[in-house]
N, C-alpha and C positions, 0 to 999 in steps of 0.2 A: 402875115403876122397881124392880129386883131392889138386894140387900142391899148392889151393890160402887156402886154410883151413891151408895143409900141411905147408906153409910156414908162418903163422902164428901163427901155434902154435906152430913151432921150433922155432920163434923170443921167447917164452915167455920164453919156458924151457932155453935156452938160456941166459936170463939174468936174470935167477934165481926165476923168479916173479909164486907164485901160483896161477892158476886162476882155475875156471870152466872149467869143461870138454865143448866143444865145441859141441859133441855128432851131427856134421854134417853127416851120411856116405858119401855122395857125392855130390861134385857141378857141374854140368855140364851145358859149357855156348859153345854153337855150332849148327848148324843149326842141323834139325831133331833132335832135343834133346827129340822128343817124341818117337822114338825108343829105346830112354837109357830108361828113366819112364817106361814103358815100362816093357823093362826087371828088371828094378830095381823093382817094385810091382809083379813079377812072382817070382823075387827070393826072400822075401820077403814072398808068399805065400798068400799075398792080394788076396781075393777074392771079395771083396764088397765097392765101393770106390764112394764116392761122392765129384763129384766137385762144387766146388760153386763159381759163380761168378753173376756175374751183369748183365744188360741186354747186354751192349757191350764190355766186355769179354766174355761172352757166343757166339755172332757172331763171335767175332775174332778171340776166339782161344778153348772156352768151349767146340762148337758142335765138331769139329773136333778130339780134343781131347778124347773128351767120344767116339766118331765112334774108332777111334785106339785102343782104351780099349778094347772096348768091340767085333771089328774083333779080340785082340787076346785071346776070349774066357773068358774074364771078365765082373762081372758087375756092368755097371758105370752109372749112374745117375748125369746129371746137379742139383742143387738147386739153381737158381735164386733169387737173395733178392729186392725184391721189393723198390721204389724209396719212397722217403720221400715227403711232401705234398712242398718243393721246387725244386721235380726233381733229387735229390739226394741220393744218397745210402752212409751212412754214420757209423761212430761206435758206433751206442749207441744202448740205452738198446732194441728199436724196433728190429734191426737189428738180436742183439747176441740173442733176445728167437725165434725171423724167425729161423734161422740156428739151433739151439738148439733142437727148437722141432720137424723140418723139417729132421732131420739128425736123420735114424731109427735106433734102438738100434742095430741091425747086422753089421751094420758100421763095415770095418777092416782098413780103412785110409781116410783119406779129403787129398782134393788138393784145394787150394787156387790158384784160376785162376784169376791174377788181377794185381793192383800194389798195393800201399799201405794199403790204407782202406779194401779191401776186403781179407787182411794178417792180419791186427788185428783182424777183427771177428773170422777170422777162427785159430788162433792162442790161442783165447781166449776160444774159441766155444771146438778147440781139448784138450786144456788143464781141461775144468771143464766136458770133455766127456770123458779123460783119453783115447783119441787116439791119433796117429801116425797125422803130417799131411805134404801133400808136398808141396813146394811152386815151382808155376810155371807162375813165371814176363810172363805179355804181355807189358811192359814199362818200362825203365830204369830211374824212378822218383823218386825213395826215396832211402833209404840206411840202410831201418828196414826188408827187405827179411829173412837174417838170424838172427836177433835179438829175444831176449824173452821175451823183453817188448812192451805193447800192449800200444799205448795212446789210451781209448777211451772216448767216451761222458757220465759221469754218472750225471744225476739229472740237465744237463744245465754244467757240469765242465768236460772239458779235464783232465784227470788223465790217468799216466800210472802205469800198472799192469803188473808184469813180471809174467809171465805163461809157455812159451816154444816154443823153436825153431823149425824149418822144420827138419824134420827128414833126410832129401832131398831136392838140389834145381835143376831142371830144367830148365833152359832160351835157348827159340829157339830163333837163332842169326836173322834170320830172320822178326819176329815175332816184333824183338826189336827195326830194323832197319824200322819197318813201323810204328812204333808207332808215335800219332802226333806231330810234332815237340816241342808243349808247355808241353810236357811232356818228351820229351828228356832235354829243356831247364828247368824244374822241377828238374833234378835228375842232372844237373849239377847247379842248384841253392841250394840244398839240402849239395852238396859238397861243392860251396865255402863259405857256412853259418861255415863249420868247422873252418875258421881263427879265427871268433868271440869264436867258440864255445872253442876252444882249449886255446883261451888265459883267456877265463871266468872261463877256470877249472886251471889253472895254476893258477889263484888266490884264489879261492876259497881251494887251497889245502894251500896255502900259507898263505890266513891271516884267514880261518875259521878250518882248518887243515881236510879239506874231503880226502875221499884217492886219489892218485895220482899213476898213471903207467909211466914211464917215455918212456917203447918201445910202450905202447899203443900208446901214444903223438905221439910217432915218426912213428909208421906204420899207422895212420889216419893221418899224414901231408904228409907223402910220396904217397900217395891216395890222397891228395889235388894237392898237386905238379904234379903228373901225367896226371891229369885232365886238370888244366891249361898249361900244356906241349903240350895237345890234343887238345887245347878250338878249335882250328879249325877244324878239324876232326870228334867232335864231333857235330860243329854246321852244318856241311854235314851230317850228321850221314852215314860216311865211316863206314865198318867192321870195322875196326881198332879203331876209335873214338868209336864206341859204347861199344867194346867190353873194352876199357879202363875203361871208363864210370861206365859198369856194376861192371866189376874188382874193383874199385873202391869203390862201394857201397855195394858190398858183404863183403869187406875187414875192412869198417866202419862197418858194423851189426856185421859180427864177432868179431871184437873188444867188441863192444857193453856184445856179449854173455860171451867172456872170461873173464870180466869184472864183469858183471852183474848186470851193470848200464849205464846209458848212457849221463855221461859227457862227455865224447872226443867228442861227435857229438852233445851234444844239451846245448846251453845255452841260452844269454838270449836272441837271435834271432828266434831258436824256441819257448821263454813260450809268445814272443811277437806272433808269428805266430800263438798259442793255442790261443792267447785270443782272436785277430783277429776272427779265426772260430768260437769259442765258442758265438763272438759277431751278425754275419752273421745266426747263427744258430735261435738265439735270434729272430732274424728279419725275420726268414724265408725266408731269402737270399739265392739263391745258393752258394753254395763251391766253393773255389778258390785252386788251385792247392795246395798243400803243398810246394814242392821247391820252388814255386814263391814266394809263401808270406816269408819264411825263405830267398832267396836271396835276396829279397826286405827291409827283416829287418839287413840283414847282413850289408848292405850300408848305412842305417840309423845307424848303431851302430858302425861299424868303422869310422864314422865323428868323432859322438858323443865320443866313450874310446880316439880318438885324442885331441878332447879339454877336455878332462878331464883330463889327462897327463898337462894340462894349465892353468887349472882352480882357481881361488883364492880358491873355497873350499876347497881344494885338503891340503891348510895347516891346517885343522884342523884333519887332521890324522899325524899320527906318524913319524918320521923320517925314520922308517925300512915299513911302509905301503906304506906311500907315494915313495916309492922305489921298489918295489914291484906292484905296479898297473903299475909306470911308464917303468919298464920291458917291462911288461907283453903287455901293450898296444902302446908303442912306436913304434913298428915294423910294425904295423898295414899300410897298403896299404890306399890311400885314397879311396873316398867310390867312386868318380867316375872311380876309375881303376877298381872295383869290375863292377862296371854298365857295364862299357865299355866291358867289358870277359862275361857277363847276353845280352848285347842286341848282341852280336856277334852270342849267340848258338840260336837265336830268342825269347829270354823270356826278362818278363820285368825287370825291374830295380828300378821303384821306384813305391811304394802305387797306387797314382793316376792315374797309367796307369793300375790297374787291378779293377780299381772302387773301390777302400778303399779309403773316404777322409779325410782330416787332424783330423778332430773333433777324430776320430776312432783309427787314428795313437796315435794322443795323450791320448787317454785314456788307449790303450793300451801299450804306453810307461809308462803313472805314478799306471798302476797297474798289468801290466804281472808278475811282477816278484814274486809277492806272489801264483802262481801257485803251486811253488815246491820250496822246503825251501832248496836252495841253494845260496851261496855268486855268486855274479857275479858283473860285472860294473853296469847292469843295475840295481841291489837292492844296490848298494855303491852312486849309484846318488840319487837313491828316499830314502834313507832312514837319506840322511844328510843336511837342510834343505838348506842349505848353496848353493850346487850345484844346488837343485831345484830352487833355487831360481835366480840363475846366468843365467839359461833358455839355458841350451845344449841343448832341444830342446823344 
């Protein structure tokens, strides 16, 4: 276990809180990190290991990867998941029985060669195969690397399934620093959705009584702060910015695992972002980045919990409620300082510059929130007609 696991799971024991074993053994975030892999599957005693990624994870980092393996006497196998009838390789149920049945029963480890989506199949894939599996980022776009919940597509519905973490993570620094810029600006979109996401869970502990971590809170905000400390850095993607970046989103997922849930990083900015895909999917639309659409709905939603802190509906909740949302969402940045920190790292800022149009936005604002049966601002506005009707957005 390297220092960013290490240090996060002193923050728990530390102030007392029991969580989940974290069950990382190692993270390494440094160039040639395929050297460590490596020797980490020889000590380990892996003999049979399939990696899986996509068609461009496999150019980018899959071939090369299996050639390492298998120069040192292993052997390794790419499994490729074929594109969907819109060009996409995505999580749903086509994908996870591709990998399922494609992954031969001698299997002693997968590696997830990818970013996001291709760590939920194989997350989901290693868990109901009861193998080991590694995660090895070609992009610093999401913040679910070390996590053990999966969201994927079942029946037309994003749902997530907690299943199990990388046994192992691997990120060549290099590898991360080529990745294309709308995907560096993803994984710093994915981080600053955490303002929404953290003040959604403060309420939600507060007036529904869900559980609540208070160092969790505080080591996924100290990983947002760090981010924003970087926004320049990152939007060069210097060494130093990326590897913040990454730092950052390894330190969300682990939170996520020691947890074993994942309020501190998703609220209603991500169930706005599911429904979005889920809606795209619908239509046979291509896929839109995940941290885009999540920092696209973070700036919609910190307008939005600002005038709701204002709202006349606001007085038909309680004296200690209404005190309590107004906490919770007063401190909130406006939405265009969020934009402004999204179009700096080169990603976008708002819906209509990633071809989501209003119709979309708003259906997905008056029905995301029934995704996942959690309190947040955005099920306090739809579910009181009052504010619906005031038209926050």
């Amino acid at each position: 276990m390297n220092h960013i696991a290490a240090d996060v799971q002193r923050a728990f024991e530390h102030a007392g809180e029991m969580t989940c074993p974290l069950g990382v053994d190692e993270i390494v975030l440094e160039k040639q990190a395929a050297d460590r892999l490596l020797d980490y599957v020889k000590r380990r005693n892996d003999q049979r290991i399939v990696l899986v990624c996509d068609r461009n994870t496999h150019r980018i980092a899959g071939i090369e990867l299996e050639d390492r393996l298998i120069k040192g006497e292993l052997q390794a196998e790419c499994l490729i998941i074929p594109e969907n009838e819109a060009g996409d390789v995505v999580a749903d149920e086509r994908s996870l029985i591709h990998v399922l049945v494609h992954t031969k029963k001698s299997t002693d480890i997968m590696i997830a060669v990818g970013s996001g989506t291709i760590h939920d199949i194989v997350r989901f894939a290693a868990f109901q195969r009861r193998l080991p599996f590694i995660s090895y980022p070609t992009a610093p776009s999401v913040d679910g690397f070390t996590s053990a919940g999966a969201p994927i597509i079942l029946y037309g519905t994003k749902t997530t399934i907690q299943t199990k973490a990388p046994s192992a993570l691997f990120a060549d620094l290099d590898i991360l620093k080529a990745a294309p810029q709308p995907m560096v600006a993803a994984g710093f979109g994915d981080m600053l959705g955490k303002m929404t996401s953290l003040a959604d869970w403060n309420i939600s502990h507060q007036l529904a009584g869900e559980p609540y971590s208070p160092i969790g809170a505080k080591l996924v905000q100290e990983a947002l702060d760090a981010c924003i400390e970087h926004a320049e850095d990152i939007a060069m993607k210097t060494e130093t910015g990326i590897r913040v970046l990454m730092e950052s989103l390894i330190v969300s997922g682990l939170v996520m695992l020691a947890l074993d849930h994942s309020r501190p990083a998703s609220g209603g900015e991500h169930h706005i972002s599911h429904w979005i895909e889920m809606e795209l999917m619908e239509k046979k639309r291509p896929q839109i980045l995940h941290g885009a659409k999540v920092g696209c709905a973070a700036v919609l939603l910190t307008d939005t919990y600002r005038k709701l802190i204002q709202a006349e509906g606001l007085n038909e909740f309680s004296p200690r409620q209404r005190e309590v949302i107004q906490s919770a969402y007063e401190t909130l940045p406006e939405g265009k300082k969020l934009a402004g920190w999204l179009k700096s790292a080169g990603g976008p800022a708002y819906f209509d510059e990633i071809g989501v149009g209003q119709d979309s936005v708003k259906n997905a604002f008056r029905h995301a929130h029934t995704l996942r049966d959690r309190c947040t601002g955005l099920r306090l506005i739809n579910e009181n007609k009052t504010l619906v009707n005031h038209g926050l957005y």
